[in-house]
N, C-alpha and C positions, 0 to 999 in steps of 0.2 A: 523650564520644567521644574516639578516641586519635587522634593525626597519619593514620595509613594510612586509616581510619574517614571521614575529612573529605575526604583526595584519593579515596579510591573513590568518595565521594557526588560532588565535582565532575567526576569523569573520566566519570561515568554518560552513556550516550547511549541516548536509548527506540529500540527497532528500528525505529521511521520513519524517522526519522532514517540508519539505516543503508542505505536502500531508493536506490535510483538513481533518477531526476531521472523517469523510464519506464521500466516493466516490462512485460513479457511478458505476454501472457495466462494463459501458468500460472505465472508470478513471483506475480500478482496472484490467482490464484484459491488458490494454493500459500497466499500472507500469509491469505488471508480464509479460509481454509479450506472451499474450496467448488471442487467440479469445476468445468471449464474452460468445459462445456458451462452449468451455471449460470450461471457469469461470462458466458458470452457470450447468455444471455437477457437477464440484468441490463443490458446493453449494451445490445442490443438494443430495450427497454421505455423505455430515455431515463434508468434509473437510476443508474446509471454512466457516467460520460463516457470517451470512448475517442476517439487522434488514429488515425490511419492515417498510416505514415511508408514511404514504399514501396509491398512488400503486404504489412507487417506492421501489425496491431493492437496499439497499447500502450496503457497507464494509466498516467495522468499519479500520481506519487504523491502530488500533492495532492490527488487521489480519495479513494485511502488512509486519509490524514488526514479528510477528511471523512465518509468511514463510521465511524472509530472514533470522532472523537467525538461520534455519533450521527445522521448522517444517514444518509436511507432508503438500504437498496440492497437 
């Protein structure tokens, strides 16, 4: 591996990471790849957690993280 080779490997960030602290209903159906109206059954079912900040619905993106690395949703 050459010098540039080693700082691109530490400067790496996975896109969770680049996701804000709550997203949007279609932030979050946008990352999972699934309409919004899905997302919002998955919600619904108790599979997804969701706060309510206002009268908006958001996803916490520790959610996120948790479907990818393998929980249900």
């Amino acid at each position: 591996m050459n010098e540039h080779t080693i700082k691109a490997a530490r400067n790496t960030t996975s896109p969770i990471e680049e996701l804000p602290m709550l997203l949007t209903r279609q932030e979050a159906a946008d990352f999972l790849r699934k309409h919004v109206r899905s997302l919002d059954r998955l919600i619904a079912q108790g599979k997804i957690k969701a706060v309510r900040v206002g009268g908006s619905v958001l996803v916490p993106r520790a959610e996120m993280e948790r479907i990818l690395s393998g929980g249900d949703a």
